[in-house]
C-alpha positions as YAML, in Angstrom:
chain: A
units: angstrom
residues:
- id: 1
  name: UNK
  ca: [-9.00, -25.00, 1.72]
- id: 2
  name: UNK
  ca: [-8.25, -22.49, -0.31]
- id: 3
  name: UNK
  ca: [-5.96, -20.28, 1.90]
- id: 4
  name: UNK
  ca: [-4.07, -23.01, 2.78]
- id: 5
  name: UNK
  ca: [-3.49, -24.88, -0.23]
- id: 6
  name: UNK
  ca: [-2.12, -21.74, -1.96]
- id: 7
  name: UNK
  ca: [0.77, -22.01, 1.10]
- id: 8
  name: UNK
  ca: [1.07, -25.56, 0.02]
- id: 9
  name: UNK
  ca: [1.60, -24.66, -3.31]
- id: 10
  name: UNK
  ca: [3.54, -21.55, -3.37]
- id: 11
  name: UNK
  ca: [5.83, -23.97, -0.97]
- id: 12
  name: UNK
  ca: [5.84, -26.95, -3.66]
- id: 13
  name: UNK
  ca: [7.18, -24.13, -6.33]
- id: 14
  name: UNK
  ca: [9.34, -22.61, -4.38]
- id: 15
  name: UNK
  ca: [11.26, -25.84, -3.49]
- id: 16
  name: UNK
  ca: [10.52, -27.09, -7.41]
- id: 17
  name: UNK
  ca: [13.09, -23.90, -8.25]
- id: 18
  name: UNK
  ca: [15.10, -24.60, -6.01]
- id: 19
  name: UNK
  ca: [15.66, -28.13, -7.08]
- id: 20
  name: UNK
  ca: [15.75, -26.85, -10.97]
- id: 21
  name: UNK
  ca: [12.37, -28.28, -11.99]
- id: 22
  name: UNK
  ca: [11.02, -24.57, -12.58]
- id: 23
  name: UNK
  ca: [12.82, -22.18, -14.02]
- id: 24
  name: UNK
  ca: [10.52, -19.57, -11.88]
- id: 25
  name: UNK
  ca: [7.43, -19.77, -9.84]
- id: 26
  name: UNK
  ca: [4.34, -19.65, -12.08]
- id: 27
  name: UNK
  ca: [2.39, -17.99, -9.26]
- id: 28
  name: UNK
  ca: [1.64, -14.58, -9.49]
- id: 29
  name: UNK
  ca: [0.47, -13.75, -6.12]
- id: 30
  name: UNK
  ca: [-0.93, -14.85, -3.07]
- id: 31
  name: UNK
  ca: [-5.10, -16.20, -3.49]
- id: 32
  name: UNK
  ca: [-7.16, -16.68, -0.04]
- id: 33
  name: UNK
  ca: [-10.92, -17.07, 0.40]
- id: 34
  name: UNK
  ca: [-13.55, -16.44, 3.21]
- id: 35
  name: UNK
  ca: [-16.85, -16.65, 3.87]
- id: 36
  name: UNK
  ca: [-19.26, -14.14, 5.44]
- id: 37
  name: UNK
  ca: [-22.67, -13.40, 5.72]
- id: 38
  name: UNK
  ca: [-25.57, -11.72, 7.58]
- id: 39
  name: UNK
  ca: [-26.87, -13.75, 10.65]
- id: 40
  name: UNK
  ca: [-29.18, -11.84, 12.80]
- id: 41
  name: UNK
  ca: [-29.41, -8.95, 10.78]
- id: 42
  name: UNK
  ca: [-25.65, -8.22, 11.14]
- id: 43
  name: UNK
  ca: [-23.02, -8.78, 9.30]
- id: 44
  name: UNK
  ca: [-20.52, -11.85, 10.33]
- id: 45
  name: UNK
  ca: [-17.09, -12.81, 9.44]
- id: 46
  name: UNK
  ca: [-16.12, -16.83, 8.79]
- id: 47
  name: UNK
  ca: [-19.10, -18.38, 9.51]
- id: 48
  name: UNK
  ca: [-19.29, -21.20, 11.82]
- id: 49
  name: UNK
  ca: [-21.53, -24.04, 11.17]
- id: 50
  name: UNK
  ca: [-24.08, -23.15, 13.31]
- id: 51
  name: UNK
  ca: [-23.94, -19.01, 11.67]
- id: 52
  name: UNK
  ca: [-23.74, -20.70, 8.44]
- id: 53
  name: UNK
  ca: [-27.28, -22.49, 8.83]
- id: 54
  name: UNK
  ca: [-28.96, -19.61, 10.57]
- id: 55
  name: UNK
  ca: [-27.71, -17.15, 7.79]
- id: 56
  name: UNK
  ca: [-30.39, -15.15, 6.16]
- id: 57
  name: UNK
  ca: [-27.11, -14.33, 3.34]
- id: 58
  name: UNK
  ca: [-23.94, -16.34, 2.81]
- id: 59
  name: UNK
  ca: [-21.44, -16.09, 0.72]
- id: 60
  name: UNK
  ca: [-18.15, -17.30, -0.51]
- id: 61
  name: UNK
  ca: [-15.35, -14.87, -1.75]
- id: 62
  name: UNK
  ca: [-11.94, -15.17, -3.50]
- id: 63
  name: UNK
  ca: [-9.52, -12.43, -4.01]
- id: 64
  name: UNK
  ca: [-5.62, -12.08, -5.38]
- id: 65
  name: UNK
  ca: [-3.37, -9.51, -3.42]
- id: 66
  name: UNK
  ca: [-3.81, -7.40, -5.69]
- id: 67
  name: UNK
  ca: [-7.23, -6.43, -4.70]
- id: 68
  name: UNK
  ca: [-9.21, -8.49, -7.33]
- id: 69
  name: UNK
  ca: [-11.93, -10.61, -6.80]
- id: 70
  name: UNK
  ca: [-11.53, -14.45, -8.44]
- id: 71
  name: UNK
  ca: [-14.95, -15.47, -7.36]
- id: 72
  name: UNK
  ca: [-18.23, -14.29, -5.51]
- id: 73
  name: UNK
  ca: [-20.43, -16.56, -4.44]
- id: 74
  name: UNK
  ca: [-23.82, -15.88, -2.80]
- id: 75
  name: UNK
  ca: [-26.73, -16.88, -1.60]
- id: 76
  name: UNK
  ca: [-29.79, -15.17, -0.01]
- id: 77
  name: UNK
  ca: [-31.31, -17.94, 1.95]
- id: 78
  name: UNK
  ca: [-34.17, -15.74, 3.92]
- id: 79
  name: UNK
  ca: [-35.11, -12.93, 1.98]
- id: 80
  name: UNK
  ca: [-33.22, -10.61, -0.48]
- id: 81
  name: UNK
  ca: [-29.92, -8.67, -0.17]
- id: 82
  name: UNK
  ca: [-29.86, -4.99, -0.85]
- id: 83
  name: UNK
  ca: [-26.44, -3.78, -2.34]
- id: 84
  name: UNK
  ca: [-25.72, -1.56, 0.78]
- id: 85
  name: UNK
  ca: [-25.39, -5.23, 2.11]
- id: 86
  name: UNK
  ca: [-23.76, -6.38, -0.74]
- id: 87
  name: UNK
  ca: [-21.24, -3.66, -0.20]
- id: 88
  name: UNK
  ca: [-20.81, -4.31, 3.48]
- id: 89
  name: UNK
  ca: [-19.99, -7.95, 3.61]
- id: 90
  name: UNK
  ca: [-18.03, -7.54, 0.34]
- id: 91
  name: UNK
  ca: [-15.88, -5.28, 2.48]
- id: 92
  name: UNK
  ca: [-15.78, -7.20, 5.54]
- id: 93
  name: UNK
  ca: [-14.30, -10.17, 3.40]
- id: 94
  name: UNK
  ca: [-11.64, -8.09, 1.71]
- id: 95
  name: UNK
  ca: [-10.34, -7.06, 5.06]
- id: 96
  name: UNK
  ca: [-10.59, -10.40, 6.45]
- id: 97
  name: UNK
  ca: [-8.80, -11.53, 3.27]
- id: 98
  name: UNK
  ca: [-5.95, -8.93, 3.83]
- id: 99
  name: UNK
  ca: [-5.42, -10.18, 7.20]
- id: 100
  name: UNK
  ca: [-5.40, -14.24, 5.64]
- id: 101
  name: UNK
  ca: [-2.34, -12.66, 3.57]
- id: 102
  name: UNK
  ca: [-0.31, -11.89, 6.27]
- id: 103
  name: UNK
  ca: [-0.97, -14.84, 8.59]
- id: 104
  name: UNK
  ca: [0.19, -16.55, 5.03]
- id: 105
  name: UNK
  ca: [2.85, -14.50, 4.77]
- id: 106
  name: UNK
  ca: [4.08, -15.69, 8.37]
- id: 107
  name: UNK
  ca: [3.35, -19.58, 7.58]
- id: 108
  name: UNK
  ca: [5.79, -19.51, 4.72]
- id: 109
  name: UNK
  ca: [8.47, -17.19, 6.41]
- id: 110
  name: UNK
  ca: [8.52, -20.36, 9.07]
- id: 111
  name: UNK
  ca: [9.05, -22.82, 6.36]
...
């Protein structure tokens, strides 16, 4: 919801300049969201529903294009997460964030 509603939005400002309602966009960069967690023992990527109620870990994450995380979310639902874990799905979101940006990217180039 996130991912896309930023598109929505950053469409709904760009067409409120355009029609002189905003002076400039008041968005400062793009904002998409994933989840991951560790199902199995092993990392995962976007959980499905079925990962999602099997995970030992979930977790919800929110990052800017610059980098910055918004919001981290998480749960250990089977036992504890060590930070080496932490680390690792922390990094698997960022790069599955990155690659939300440019499918973002190419959903507002189409118009």
């Amino acid at each position: 919801a996130i991912t896309g509603g930023y598109v929505a939005l950053a469409d709904a400002c760009d067409a409120l300049t355009k029609r002189g309602a905003l002076q400039e966009s008041p968005l400062h960069g793009q904002v998409a969201a994933v989840s991951v967690g560790i199902v199995g023992g092993a990392p995962v990527l976007d959980l499905d529903y079925r990962e999602d109620s099997e995970a030992e870990t979930d977790m919800n994450v929110v990052m800017n294009n610059g980098g910055a995380f918004i919001e981290i979310q998480g749960t250990a639902e089977g036992h504890a997460f060590r930070r080496d874990e932490l680390d690792r799905l922390l990094n698997l979101a960022a790069n599955g964030i990155d690659e939300l940006f440019a499918l973002q990217i190419q959903a507002r180039a189409r118009g």
